[in-house]
C-alpha positions as CSV (number, residue, x, y, z in Angstrom):
1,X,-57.8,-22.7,77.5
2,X,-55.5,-23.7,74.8
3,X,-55.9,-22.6,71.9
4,X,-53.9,-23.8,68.4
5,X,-54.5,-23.3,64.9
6,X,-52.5,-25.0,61.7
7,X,-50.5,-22.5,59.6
8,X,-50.9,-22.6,56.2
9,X,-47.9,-24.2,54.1
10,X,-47.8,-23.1,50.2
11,X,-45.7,-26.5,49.2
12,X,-46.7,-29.9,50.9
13,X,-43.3,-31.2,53.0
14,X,-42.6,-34.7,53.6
15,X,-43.7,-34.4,57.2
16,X,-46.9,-32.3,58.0
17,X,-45.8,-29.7,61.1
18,X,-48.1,-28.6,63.5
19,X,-47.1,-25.6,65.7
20,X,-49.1,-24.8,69.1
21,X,-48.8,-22.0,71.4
22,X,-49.4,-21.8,74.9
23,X,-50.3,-19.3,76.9
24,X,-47.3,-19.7,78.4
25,X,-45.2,-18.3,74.5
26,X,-43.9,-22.1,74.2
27,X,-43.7,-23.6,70.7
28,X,-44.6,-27.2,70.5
29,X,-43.8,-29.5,67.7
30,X,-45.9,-33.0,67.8
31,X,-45.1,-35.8,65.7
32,X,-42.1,-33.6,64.0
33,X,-38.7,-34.2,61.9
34,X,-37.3,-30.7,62.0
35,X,-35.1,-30.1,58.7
36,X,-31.9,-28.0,58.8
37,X,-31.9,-25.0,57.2
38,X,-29.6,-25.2,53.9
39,X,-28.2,-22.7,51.5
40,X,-29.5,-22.7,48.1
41,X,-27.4,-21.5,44.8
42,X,-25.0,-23.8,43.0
43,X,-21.5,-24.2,44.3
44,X,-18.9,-23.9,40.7
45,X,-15.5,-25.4,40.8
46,X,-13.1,-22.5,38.7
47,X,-11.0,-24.8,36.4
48,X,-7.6,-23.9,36.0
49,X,-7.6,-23.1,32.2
50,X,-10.1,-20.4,33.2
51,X,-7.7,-18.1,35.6
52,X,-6.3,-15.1,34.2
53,X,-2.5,-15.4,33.9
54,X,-0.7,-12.4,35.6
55,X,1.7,-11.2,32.4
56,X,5.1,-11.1,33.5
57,X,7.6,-11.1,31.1
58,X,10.5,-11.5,33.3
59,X,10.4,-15.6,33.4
60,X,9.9,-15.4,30.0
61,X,13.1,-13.0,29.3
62,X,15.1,-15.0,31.7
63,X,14.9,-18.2,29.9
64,X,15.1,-16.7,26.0
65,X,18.4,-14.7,27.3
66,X,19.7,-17.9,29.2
67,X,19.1,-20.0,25.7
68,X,20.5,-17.6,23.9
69,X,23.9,-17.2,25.9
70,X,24.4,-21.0,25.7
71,X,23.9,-20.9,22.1
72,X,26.1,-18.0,20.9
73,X,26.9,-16.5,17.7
74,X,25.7,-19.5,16.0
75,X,22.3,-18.5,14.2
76,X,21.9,-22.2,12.9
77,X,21.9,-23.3,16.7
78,X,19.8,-20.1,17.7
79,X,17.0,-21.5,15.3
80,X,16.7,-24.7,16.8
81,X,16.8,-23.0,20.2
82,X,13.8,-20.7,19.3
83,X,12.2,-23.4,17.4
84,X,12.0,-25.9,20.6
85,X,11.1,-23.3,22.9
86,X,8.4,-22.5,21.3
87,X,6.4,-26.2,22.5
88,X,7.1,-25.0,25.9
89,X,7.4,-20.9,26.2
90,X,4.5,-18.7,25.6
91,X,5.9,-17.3,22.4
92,X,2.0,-15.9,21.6
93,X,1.9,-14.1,24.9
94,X,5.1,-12.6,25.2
95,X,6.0,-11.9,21.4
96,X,7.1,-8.7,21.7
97,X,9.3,-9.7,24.5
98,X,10.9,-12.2,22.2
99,X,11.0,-9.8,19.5
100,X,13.2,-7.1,21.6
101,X,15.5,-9.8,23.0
102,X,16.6,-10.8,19.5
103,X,17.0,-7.0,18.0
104,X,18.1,-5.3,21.1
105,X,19.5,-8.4,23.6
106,X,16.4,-7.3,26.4
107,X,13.2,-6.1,26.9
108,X,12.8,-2.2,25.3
109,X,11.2,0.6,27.2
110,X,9.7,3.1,25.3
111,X,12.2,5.2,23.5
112,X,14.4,2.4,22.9
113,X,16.3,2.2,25.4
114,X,17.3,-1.3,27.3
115,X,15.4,-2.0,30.7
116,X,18.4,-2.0,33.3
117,X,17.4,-4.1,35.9
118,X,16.7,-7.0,33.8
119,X,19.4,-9.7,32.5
120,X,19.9,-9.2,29.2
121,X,21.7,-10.9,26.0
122,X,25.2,-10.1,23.9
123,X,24.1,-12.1,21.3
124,X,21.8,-10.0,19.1
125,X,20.6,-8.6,16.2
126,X,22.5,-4.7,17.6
127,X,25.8,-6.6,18.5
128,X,26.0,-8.4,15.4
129,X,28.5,-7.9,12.7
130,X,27.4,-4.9,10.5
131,X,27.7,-6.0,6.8
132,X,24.9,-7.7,4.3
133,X,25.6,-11.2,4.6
134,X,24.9,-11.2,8.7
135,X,22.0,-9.3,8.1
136,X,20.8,-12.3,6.0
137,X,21.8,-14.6,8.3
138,X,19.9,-12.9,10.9
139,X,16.7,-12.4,8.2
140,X,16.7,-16.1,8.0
141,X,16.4,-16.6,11.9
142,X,13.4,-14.5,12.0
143,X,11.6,-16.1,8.6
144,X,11.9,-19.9,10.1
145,X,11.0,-18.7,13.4
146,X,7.6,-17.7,11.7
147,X,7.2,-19.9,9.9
148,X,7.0,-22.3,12.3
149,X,4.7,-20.1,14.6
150,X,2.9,-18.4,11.8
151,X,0.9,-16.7,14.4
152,X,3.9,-14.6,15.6
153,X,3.7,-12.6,11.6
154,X,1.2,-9.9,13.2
155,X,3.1,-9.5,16.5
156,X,6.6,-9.3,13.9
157,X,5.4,-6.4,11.5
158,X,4.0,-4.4,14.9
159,X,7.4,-5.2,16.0
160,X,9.4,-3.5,13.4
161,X,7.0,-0.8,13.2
162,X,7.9,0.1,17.0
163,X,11.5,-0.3,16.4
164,X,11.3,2.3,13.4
165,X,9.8,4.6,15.8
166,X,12.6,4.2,18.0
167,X,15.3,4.8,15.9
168,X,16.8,8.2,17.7
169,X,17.3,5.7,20.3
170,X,19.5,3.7,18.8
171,X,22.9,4.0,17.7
172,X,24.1,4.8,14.3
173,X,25.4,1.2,14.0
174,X,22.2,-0.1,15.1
175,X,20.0,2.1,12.8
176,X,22.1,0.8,9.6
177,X,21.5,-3.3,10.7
178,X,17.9,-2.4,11.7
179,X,17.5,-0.9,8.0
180,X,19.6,-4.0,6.2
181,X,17.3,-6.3,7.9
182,X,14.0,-4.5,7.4
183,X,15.2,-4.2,3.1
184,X,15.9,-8.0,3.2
185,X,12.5,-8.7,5.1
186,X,10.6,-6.6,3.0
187,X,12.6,-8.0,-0.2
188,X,11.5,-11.6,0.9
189,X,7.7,-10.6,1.7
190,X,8.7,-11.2,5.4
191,X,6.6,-8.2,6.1
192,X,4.2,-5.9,4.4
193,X,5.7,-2.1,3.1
194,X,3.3,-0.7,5.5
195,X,5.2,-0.9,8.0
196,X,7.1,2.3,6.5
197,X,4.4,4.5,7.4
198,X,6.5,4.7,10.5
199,X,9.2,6.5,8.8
200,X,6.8,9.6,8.0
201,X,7.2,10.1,11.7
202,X,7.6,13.8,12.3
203,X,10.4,13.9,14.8
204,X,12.6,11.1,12.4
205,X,11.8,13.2,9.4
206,X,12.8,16.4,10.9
207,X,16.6,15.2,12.1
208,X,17.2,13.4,8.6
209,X,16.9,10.4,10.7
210,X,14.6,8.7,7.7
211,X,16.5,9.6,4.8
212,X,19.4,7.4,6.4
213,X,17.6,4.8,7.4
214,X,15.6,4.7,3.7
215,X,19.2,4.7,2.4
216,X,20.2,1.7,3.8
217,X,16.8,-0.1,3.7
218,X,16.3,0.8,0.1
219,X,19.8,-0.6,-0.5
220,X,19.7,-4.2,0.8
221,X,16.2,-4.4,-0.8
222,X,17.0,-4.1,-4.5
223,X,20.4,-5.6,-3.3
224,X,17.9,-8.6,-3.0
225,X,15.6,-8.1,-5.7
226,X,15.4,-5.1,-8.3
227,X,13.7,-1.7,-8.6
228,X,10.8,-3.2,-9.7
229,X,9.9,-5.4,-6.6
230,X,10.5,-2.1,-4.3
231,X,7.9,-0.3,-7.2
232,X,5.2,-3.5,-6.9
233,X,5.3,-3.7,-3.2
234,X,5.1,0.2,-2.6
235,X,2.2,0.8,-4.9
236,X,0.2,-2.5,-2.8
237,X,-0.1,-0.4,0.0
238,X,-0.4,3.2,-1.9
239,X,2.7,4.2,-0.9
240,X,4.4,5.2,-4.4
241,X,3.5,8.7,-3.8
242,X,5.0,9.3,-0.7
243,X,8.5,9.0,-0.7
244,X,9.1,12.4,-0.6
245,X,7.7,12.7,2.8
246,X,11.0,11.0,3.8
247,X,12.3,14.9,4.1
248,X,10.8,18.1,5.7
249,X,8.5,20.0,4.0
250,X,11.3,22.5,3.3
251,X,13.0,20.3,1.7
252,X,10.5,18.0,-0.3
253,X,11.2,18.4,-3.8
254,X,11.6,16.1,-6.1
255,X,15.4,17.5,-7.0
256,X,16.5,17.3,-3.8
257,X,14.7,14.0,-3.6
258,X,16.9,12.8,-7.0
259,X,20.3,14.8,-5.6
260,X,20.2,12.8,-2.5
261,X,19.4,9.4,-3.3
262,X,21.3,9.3,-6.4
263,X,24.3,10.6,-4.3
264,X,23.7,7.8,-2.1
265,X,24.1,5.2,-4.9
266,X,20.1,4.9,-5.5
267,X,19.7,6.1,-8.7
268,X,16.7,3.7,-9.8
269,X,15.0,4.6,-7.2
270,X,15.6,8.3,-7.6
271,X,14.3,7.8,-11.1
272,X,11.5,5.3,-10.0
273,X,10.5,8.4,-7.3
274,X,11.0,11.2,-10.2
275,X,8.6,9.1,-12.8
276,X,5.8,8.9,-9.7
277,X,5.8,12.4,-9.3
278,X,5.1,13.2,-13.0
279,X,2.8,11.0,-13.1
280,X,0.9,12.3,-9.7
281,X,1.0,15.9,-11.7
282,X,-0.5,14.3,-14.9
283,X,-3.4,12.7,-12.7
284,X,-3.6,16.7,-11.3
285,X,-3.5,18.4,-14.0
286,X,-5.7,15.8,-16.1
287,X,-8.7,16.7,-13.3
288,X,-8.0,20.3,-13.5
289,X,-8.6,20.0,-17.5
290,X,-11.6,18.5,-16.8
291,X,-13.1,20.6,-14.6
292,X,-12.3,23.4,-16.4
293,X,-14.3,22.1,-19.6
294,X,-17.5,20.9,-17.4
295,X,-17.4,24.8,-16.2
296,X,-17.4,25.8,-19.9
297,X,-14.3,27.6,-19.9
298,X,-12.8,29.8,-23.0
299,X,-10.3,27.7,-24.8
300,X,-7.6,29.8,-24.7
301,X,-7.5,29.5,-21.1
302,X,-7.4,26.3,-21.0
303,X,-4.9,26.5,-23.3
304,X,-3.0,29.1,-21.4
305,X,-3.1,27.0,-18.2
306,X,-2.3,23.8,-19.8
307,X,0.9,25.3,-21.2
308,X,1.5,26.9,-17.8
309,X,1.6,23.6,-16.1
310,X,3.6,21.5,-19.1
311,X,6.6,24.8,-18.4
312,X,6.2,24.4,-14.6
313,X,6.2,20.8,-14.7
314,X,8.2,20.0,-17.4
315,X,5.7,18.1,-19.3
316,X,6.7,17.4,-22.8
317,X,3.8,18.0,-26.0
318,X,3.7,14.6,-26.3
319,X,2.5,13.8,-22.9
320,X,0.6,16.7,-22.8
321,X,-2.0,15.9,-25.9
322,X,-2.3,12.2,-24.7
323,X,-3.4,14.2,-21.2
324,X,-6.1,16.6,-23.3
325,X,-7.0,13.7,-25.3
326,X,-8.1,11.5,-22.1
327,X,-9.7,14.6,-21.0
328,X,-11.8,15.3,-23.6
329,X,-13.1,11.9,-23.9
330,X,-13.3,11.0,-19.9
331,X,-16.0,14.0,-18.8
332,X,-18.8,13.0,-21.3
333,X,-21.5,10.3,-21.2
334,X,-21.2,8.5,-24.1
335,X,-24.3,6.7,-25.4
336,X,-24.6,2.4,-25.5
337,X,-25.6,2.6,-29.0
338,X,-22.9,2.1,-31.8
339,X,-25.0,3.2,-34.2
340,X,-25.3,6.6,-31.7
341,X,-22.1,6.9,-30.3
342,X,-20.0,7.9,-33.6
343,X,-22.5,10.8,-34.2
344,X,-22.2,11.4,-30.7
345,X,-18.1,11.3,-30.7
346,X,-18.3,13.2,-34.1
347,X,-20.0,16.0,-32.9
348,X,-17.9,16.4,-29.6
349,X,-15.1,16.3,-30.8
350,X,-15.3,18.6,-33.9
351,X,-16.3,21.6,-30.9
352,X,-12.9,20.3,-29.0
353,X,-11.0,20.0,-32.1
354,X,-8.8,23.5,-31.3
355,X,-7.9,22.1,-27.8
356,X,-6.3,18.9,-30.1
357,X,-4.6,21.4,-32.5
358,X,-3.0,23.5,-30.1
359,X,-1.0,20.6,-28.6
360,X,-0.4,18.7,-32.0
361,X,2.5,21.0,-33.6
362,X,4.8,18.4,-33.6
363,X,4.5,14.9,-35.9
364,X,5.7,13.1,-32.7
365,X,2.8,14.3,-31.1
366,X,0.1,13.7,-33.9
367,X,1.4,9.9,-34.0
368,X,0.7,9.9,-30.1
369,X,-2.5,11.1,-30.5
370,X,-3.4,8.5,-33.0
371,X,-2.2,5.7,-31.2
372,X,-4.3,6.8,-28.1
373,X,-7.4,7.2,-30.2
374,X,-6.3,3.9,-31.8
375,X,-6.2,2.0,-28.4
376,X,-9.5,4.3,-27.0
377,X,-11.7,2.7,-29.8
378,X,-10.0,-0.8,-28.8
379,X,-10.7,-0.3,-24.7
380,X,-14.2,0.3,-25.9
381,X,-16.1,-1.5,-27.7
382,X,-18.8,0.8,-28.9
383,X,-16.3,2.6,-30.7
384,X,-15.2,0.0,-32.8
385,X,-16.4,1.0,-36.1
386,X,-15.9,4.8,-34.9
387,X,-12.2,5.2,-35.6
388,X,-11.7,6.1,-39.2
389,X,-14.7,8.4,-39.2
390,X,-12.8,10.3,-36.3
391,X,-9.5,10.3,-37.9
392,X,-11.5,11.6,-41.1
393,X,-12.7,14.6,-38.5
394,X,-9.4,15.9,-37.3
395,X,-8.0,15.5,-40.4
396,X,-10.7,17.9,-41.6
397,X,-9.8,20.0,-38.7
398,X,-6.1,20.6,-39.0
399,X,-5.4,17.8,-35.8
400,X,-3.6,15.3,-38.0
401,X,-2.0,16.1,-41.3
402,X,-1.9,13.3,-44.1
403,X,2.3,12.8,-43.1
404,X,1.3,11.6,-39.5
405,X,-1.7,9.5,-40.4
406,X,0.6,7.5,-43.7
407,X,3.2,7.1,-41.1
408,X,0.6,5.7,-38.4
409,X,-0.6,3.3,-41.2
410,X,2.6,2.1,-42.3
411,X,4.4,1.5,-39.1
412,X,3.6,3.4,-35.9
413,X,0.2,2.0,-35.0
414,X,0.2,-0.6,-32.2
415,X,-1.2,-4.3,-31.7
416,X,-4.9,-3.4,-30.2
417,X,-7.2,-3.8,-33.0
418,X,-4.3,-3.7,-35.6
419,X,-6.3,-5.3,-38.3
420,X,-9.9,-4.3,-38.0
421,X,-8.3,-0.5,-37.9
422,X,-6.2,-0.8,-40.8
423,X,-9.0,-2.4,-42.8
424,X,-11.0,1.1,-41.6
425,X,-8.8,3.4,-43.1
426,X,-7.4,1.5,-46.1
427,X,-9.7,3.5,-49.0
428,X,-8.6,7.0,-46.7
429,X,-4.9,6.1,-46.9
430,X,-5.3,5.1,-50.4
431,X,-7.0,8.3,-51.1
432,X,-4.4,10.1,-49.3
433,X,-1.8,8.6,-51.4
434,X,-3.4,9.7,-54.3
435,X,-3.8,12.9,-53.3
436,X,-0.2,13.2,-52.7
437,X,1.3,11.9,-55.9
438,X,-1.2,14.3,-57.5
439,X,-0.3,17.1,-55.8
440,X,4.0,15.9,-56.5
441,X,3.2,15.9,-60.2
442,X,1.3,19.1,-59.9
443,X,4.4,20.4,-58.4
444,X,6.6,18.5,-61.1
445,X,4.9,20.3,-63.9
446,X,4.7,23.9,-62.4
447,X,8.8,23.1,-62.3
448,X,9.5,22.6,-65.7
């Protein structure tokens, strides 16, 4: 009455199992190796590299300040220390911790003030002595410090970009070393002019807190360097412009600008400032002048506007027809063909002749005017062989009288193209000349 049958088994084992059952429920195993049951998966061993560090900068603070107590007031001895540590502290990890430590003495909380509970560090950049020669001192801590870990330069400039933002919470004293330091950094290439973008910080700007600061940074840069590295390293980063976003809006002119910096002993860089903004109104009212010819408008508007902006912006006749010139010649399409373009140049120019005539009264400006078309036909090429034929045109037209275009020819012309120019006009001015002794005997005769 027993009755068994094999169960089917999808993968062959080592051992072939044969279950019975009995009418009794009893399984029976014959001829059987029973295998333990195992779990499958893959067991991984975590390697130590791989576990995420907890960041706690409080080791880290503990040691720099403990350093930096033994070594004192002596930055050659504070270079080394920083230097060394650096093979054994996590300088990549905890840059900004480093960074506070040597500005402030401890870790910053936001606002800029000190974290209490923490130790903390007499020896640093806010207790030092506040004249130029420290601040050096100090600027040359921080440029061998990354120059040895250049990877620290990033972690640096978002350093002092935090610190500017800070500056209400530091003291007056503090403010005027932070802004020595940043001048000499900035002086040295140490850091990147961008950083001043935290300046423009609403809050700073409104309390006059940026105009200090600028004061001082400006001071120790050109101190450094000159007006011309501050100009170089401003314009980089497109920030030549902005200066006078160092006040309130109230208060953002480029007089008060001039009146306060040149009070404070800047005077180059009130004129450096001054010369940007004239030259930001030029660029204004050069696209204005453009416009206002694509839309086809009467001449003695533009006229009327044009004059409007030299009074308001004290724009002199001479500027103002190198301005019409570069507008009349920018807006237009001029053809690749030098045997096209002259016609082409000849033809517009004779319809904007009485926009070059209303801004060529004065021989100061006539000798502008033909020293910008004189470098124009130099800049491009296709209007080479062009020049004489235009000076011919606004000769014609009243632009240029005989006086300005002798006195071009004889001494005010410039380098670009000198000779293939001169060779141009020579039969013009020699009919000119002509022309004049003619018209002195004329005169000569009608005398006697």
């Amino acid at each position: 009455g027993l009755g068994h049958s094999p169960l089917p088994c999808p993968r062959a084992s080592r051992y072939s199992i044969i279950f019975s059952l009995s009418h009794s429920g009893c399984l029976f195993m014959s001829n059987q190796k029973i295998q333990k049951p195992t779990l499958t998966g893959q067991r991984f061993k975590t390697r130590k590299r791989d576990e995420k560090k907890v960041f706690d900068p409080t080791q880290f603070q503990e040691t720099i300040v403990q350093g930096l107590n033994q070594t004192g007031s002596d930055l050659d001895a504070v270079a080394k220390f920083l230097d060394a540590s650096g093979a054994k502290l996590d300088y990549r990890r905890y840059a900004e911790t480093l960074f506070d430590i040597l500005v402030a003495g401890g870790m910053l909380a936001p606002g800029g003030t000190l974290s209490d509970d923490l130790t903390r560090t007499e020896f640093c950049l806010f207790t030092a002595q506040e004249d130029l020669e420290t601040m050096q001192a100090y600027a040359q801590v921080f440029n061998k410090l990354i120059r040895r870990y250049k990877y620290l330069e990033k972690g640096f400039e978002e350093e002092i970009k935090k610190l500017l933002l800070f500056l209400k919470g530091f003291t007056e004293s503090e403010r005027n070393k932070l802004a020595m330091l940043t001048g000499i950094l900035l002086a040295n290439g140490n850091i990147s002019a961008s950083i001043l973008n935290s300046l423009y910080n609403e809050n700073l700007v409104k309390e006059g807190v940026s105009a200090a600061f600028a004061v001082k940074l400006f001071k120790s840069w050109i101190h450094e360097k000159d007006i011309n590295s501050v100009a170089g390293s401003l314009r980089k980063v497109g920030m030549d412009n902005r200066l006078l976003e160092l006040f309130p809006a109230n208060k953002r002119s480029c007089e008060h600008f001039s009146k306060y910096f040149t009070d404070a002993g800047l005077k180059e860089l009130s004129d450096f400032a001054r010369n940007q903004q004239a030259i930001g109104s030029r660029k204004e009212l050069q696209k204005d002048l453009q416009e206002q010819m694509e839309r086809g408008d009467p001449f003695k508007d533009i006229i009327a506007s044009a004059r409007e902006e030299m009074k308001k912006n004290n724009i002199s006749e001479q500027t103002m027809i190198g301005i019409v010139w570069t507008s009349v010649m920018s807006y237009v399409e001029w053809n690749k063909k030098e045997e096209l373009v002259t016609e082409q140049a000849i033809k517009h120019l004779k319809q904007y002749s009485p926009l070059l005539k209303a801004f060529t009264s004065q021989g100061a400006s006539e000798i502008l005017l033909l020293v910008k078309m004189q470098e124009y036909c130099y800049d491009n090429i296709h209007f080479m062989n062009s020049f004489q034929k235009i000076v011919v045109l606004l000769y014609k037209a009243d632009v240029l009288s005989e006086e300005a275009i002798l006195k071009w020819y004889t001494e005010a012309h410039v380098a670009k193209g000198r000779s293939v120019f001169l060779e141009q006009m020579k039969k013009f001015v020699e009919w000119l000349k002509n022309a004049e002794e003619e018209s002195e005997s004329e005169e000569d005769e009608a005398a006697d």
